[in-house]
TITOR-169261 format. One record per residue (C-alpha): residue number from 1; z, y, x. Coordinates in pm, 1 decimal. Each point is the difference from the previous one (the first is absolute). Layout:
BEGIN
<site NUM,<Z,Y,X>>
...
//
This chain:
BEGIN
<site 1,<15546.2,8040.9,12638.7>>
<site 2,<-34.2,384.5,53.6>>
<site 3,<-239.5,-47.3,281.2>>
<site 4,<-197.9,-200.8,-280.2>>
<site 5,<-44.6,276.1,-239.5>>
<site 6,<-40.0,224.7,306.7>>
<site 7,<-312.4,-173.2,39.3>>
<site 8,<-88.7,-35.8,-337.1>>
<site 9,<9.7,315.2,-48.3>>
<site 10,<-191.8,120.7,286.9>>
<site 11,<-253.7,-249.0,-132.3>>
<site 12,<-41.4,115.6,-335.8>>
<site 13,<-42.7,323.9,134.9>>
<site 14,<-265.1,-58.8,214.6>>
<site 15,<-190.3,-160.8,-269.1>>
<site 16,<67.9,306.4,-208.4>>
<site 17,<-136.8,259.3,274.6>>
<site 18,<-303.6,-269.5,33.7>>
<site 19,<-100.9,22.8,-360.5>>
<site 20,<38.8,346.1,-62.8>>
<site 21,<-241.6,68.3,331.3>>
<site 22,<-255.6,258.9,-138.5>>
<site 23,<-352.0,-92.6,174.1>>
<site 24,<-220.3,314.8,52.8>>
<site 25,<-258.7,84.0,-226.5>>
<site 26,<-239.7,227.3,232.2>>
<site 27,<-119.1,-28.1,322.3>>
<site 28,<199.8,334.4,114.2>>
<site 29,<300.6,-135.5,-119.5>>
<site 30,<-17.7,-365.8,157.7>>
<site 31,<-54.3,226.8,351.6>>
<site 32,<296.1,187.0,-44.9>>
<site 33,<187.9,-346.7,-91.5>>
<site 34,<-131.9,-114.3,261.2>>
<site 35,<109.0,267.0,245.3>>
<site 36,<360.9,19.8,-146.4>>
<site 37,<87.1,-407.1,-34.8>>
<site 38,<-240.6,-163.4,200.7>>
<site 39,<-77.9,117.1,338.3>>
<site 40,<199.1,333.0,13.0>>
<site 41,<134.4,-215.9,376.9>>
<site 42,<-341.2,-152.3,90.7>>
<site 43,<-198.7,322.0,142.9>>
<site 44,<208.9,-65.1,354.6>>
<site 45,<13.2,-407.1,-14.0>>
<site 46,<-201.1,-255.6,165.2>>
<site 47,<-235.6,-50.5,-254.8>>
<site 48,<-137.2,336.7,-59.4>>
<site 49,<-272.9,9.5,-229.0>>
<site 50,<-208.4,-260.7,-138.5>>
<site 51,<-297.4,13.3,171.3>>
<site 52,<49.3,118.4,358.0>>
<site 53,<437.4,7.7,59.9>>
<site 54,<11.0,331.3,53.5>>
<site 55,<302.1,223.4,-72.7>>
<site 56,<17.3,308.5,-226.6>>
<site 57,<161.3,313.1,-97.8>>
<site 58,<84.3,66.8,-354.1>>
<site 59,<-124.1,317.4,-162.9>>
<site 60,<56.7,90.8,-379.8>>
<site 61,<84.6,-235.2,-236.7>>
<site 62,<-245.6,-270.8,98.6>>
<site 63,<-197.4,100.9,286.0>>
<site 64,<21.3,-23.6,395.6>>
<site 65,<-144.7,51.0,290.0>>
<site 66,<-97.3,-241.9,266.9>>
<site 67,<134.9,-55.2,331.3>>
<site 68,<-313.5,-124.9,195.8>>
<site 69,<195.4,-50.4,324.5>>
<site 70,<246.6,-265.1,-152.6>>
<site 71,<-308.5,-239.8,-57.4>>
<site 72,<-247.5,90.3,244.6>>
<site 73,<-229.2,165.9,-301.8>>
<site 74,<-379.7,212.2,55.8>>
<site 75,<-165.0,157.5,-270.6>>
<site 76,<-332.4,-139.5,-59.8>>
<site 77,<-144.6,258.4,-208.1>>
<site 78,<237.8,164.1,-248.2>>
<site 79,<244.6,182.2,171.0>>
<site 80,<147.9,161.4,-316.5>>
<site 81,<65.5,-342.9,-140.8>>
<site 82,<107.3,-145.3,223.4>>
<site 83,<264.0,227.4,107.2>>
<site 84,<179.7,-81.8,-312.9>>
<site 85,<109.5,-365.0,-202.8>>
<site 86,<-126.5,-104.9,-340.3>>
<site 87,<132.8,-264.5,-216.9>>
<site 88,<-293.2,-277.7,32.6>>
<site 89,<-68.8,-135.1,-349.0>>
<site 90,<-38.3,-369.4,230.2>>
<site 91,<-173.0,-198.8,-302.7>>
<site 92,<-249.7,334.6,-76.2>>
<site 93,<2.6,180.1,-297.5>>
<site 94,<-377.3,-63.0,-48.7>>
<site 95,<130.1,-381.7,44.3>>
<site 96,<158.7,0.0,-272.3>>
<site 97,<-72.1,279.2,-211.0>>
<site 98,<-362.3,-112.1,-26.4>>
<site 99,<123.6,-309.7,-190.9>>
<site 100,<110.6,231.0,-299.2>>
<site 101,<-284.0,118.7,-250.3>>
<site 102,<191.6,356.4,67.1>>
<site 103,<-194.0,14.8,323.8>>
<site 104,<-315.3,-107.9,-159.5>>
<site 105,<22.4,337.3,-211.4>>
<site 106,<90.3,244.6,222.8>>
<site 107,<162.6,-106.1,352.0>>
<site 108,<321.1,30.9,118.1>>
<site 109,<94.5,292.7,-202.9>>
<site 110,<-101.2,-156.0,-281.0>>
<site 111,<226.7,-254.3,18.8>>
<site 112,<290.9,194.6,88.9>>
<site 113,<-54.0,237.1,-291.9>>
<site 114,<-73.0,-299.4,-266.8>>
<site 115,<153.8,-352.8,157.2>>
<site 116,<384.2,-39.9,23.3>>
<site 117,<-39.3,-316.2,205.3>>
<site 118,<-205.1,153.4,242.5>>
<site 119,<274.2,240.1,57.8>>
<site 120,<238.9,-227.2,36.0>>
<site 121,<-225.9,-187.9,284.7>>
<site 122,<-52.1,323.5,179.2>>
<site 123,<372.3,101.1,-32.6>>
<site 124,<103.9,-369.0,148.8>>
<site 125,<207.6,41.7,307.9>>
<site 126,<-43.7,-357.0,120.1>>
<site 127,<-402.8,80.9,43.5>>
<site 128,<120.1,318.0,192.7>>
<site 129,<42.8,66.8,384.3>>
<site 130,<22.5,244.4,276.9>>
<site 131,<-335.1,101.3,150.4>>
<site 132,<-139.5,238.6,276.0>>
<site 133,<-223.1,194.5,-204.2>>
<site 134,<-329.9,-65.7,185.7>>
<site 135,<-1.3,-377.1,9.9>>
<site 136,<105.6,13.5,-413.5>>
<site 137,<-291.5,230.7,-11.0>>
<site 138,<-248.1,-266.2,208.2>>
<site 139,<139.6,-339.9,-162.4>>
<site 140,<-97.5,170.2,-360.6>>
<site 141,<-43.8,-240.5,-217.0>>
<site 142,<-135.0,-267.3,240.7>>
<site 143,<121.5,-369.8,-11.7>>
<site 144,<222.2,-129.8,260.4>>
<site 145,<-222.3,-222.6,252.6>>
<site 146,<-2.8,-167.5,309.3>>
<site 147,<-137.6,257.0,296.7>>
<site 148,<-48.2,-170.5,331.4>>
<site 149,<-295.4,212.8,188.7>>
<site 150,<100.1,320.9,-168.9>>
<site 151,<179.6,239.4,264.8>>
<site 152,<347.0,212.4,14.2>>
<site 153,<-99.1,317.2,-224.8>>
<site 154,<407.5,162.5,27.3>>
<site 155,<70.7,-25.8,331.6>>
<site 156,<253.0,-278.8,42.8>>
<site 157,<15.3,-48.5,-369.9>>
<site 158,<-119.4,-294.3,-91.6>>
<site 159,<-156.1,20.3,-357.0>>
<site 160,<-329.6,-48.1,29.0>>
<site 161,<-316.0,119.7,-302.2>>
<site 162,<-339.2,-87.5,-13.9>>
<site 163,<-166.2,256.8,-188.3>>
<site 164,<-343.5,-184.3,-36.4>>
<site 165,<157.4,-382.2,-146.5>>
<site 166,<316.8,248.3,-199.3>>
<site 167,<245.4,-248.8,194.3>>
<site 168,<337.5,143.5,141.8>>
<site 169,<222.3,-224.8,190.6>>
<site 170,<342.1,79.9,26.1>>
<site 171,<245.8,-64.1,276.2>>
<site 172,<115.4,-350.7,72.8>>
<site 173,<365.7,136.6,-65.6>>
<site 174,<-63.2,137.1,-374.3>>
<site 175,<-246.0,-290.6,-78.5>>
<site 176,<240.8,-240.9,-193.2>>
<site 177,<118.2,235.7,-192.6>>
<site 178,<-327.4,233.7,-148.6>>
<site 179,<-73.9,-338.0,-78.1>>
<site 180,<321.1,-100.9,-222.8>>
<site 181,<-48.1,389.2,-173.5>>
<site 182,<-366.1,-132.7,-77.7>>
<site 183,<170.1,-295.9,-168.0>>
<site 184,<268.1,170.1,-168.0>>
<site 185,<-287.7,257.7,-171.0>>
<site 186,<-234.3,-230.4,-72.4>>
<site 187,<231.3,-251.8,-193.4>>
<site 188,<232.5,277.7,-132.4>>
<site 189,<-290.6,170.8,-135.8>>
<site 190,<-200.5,-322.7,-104.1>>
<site 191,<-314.3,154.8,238.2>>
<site 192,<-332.2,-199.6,141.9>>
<site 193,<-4.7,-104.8,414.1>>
<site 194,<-293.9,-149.6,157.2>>
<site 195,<55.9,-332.4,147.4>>
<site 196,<-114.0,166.9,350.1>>
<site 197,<283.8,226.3,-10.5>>
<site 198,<250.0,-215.6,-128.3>>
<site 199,<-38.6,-265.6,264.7>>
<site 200,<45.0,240.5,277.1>>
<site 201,<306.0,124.0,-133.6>>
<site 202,<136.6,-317.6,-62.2>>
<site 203,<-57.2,-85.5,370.0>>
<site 204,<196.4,348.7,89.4>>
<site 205,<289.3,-65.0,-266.3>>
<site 206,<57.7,-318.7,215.3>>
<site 207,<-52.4,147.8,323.0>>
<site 208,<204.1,270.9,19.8>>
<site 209,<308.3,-74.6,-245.7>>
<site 210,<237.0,226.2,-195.6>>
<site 211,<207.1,256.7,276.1>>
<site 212,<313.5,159.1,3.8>>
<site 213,<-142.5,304.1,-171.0>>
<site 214,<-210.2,-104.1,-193.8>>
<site 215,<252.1,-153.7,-171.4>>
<site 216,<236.9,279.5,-22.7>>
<site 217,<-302.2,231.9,-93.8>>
<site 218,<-33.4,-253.6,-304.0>>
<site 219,<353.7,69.5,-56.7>>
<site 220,<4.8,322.3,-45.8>>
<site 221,<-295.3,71.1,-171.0>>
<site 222,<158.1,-273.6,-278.3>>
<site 223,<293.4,248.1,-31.5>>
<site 224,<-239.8,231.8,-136.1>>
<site 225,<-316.8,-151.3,-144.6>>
<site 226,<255.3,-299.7,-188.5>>
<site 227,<-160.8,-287.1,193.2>>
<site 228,<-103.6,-160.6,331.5>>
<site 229,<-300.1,-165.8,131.7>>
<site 230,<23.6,-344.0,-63.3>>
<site 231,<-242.3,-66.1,311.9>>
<site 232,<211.6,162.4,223.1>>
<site 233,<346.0,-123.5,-120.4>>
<site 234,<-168.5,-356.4,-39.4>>
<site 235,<19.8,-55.0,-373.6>>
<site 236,<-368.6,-39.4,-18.7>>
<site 237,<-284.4,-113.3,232.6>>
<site 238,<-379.8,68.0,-12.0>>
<site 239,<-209.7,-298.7,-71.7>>
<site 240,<-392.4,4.0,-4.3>>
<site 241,<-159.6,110.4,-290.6>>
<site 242,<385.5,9.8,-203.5>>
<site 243,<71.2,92.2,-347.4>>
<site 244,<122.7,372.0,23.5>>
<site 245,<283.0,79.4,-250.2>>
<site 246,<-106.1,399.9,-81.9>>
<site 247,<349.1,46.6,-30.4>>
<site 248,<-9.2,392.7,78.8>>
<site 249,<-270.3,-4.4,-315.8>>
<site 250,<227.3,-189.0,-229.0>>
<site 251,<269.6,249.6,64.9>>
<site 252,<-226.2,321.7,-51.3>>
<site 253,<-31.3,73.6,-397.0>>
<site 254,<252.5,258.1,-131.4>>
<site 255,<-4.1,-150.1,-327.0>>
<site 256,<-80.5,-397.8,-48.6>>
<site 257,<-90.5,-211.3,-256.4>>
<site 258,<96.4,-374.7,-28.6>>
<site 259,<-339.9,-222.8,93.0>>
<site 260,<-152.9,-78.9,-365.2>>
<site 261,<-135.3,-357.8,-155.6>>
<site 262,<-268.3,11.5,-266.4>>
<site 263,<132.9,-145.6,-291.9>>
<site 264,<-133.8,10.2,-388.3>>
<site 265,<-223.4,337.3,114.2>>
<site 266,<290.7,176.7,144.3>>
<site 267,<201.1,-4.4,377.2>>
<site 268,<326.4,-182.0,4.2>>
<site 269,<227.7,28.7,316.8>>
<site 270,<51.8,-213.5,289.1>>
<site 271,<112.8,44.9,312.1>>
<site 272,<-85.8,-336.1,137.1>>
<site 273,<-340.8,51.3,122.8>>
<site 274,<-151.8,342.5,240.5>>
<site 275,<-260.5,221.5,-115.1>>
<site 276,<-284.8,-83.0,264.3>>
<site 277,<-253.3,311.0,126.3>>
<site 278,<-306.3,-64.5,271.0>>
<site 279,<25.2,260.3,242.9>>
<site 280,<-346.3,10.4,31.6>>
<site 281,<-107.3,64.3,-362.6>>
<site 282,<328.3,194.6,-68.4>>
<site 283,<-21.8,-216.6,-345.2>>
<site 284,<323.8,-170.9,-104.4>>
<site 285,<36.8,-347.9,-203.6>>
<site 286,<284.6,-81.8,-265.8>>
<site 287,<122.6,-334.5,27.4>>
<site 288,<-116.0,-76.2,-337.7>>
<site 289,<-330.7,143.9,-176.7>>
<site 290,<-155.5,51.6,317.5>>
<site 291,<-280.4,-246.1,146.9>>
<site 292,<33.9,66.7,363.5>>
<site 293,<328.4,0.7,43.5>>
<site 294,<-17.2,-307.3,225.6>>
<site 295,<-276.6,48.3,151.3>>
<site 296,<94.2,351.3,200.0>>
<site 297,<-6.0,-105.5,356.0>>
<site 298,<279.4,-24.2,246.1>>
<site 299,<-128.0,281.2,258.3>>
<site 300,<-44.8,232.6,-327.9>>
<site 301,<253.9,-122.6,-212.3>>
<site 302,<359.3,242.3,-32.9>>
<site 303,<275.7,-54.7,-272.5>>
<site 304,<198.9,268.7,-235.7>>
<site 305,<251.4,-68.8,-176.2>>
<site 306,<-177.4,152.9,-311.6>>
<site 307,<-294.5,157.1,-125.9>>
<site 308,<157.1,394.0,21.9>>
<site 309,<27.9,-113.4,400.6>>
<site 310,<-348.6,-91.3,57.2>>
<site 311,<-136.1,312.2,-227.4>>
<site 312,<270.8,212.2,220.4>>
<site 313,<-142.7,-162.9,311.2>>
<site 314,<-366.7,90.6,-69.9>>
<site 315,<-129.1,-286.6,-192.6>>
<site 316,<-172.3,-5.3,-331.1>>
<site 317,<21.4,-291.0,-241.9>>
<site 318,<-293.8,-261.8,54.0>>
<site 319,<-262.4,31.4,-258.3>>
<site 320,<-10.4,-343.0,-115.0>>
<site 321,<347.3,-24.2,-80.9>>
<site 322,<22.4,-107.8,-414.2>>
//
């Protein structure tokens, strides 16, 4: 009976640390999370970085300094960079910053001064990863891609970028799982993928499955941000051209307002049915009083769970809504 409540116990307060995880709320701070919880024991491991599996040194709170010997690195071109890691924003934030109107008006600082969910996107640690410098700075914000004829650029790194088609392919070891982050973002954040791109990471999901650390990376970053990666703990699987929740949207507004009905010239609450915005109008629809609320399409269509969401998220209220 002890060893019952034992365990109980030691239950509940798991669940407690779990929900009172504080996700970071700048970009800064996620790297110093990340550097603290995450891979404070992974600069000396097997893995090594994302790209190439090189080891590092940590310097400062969030910095380090590569060890080309332990992977066989050569600087292509920027020596400065590439003596140094970065934490590799693996879905760019051009990718998905440039599906918020913020970046329409004014870029990336734009939306970090004016759009909280942006912020939070940029701050996610799931989305983040160790990087030599140099091959961050050549992948950009280039698509991930297939890369047969294109030579070694690192030495005996294998990440390969064409600068002329903006393709970088990543190394076979890494490939299942940039391609479970690009999941995770673009459902979690309810964000557009070409059909191209989807089916090759589909094919990569299923050909090089879940490993041993990227599983306990998942782990750990849950500690902090107050959640895993469903594609990576196996609680959700990508299907072609599937209904992204937006759940990371949903979650965003400070304050929220219940979703409102039309009724007798006034809005009466409901909770029942989502406030629906098209990404690519940044327009949302009401479930009642507006005409096109059915008819936003399932590539552009992303839910709220109110109208102060989608207005927090960037949208504006369609115009033919009565």
């Amino acid at each position: 009976m002890k060893s019952i409540l034992m365990m109980f116990l030691a239950m509940q307060m798991a669940t407690s640390h779990f929900a009172l995880a504080s996700a970071p709320t700048t970009f800064e701070q996620a790297k110093v999370e990340l550097r603290q919880k995450v891979y404070y024991d992974r600069n000396t491991s097997e893995a090594g970085d994302l790209y190439c599996g090189c080891d590092w040194k940590w310097v400062g709170r969030s910095g380090g300094r590569v060890d080309f010997a332990s992977c066989g690195y050569e600087v292509r071109a920027q020596e400065n960079r590439a003596q140094r890691i970065e934490w590799e924003h693996v879905l760019p934030a051009y990718a998905f910053g440039s599906q918020r109107q913020c970046w329409q008006n004014g870029g990336r600082k734009n939306c970090i001064d004016t759009d909280p969910v942006f912020r939070k996107m940029e701050a996610d640690m799931h989305n983040l990863a160790v990087s030599v410098g140099e091959v961050n700075a050549d992948r950009s914000n280039f698509r991930y891609g297939v890369l047969p004829s294109t030579p070694m650029q690192y030495g005996a790194c294998p990440t390969r970028t064409d600068f002329q088609q903006r393709v970088t392919e990543p190394r076979d070891q890494v490939k299942g799982a940039v391609a479970r982050i690009y999941f995770y973002m673009h459902d979690r954040y309810g964000l557009s993928m070409s059909r191209a791109q989807q089916q090759l990471l589909m094919a990569w999901d299923r050909q090089y499955p879940v490993s041993a650390w990227e599983q306990e990376r998942d782990r750990r970053i849950a500690r902090v941000m107050g959640h895993s990666n469903p594609f990576v703990t196996g609680e959700r699987s990508w299907n072609l051209g599937m209904r992204v929740k937006g759940a990371g949207t949903m979650a965003q507004a400070i304050r929220s307002e219940p979703v409102q009905h039309q009724v007798s010239g006034g809005y009466a609450s409901s909770s029942l049915s989502p406030v629906i915005g098209n990404r690519n109008s940044n327009v949302y629809h009401l479930p009642v009083g507006c005409p096109s609320y059915e008819k936003v399409g399932t590539r552009n269509r992303v839910e709220f769970a109110s109208a102060a969401d989608a207005e927090a998220a960037g949208f504006k209220r369609a115009g033919n809504c009565r």
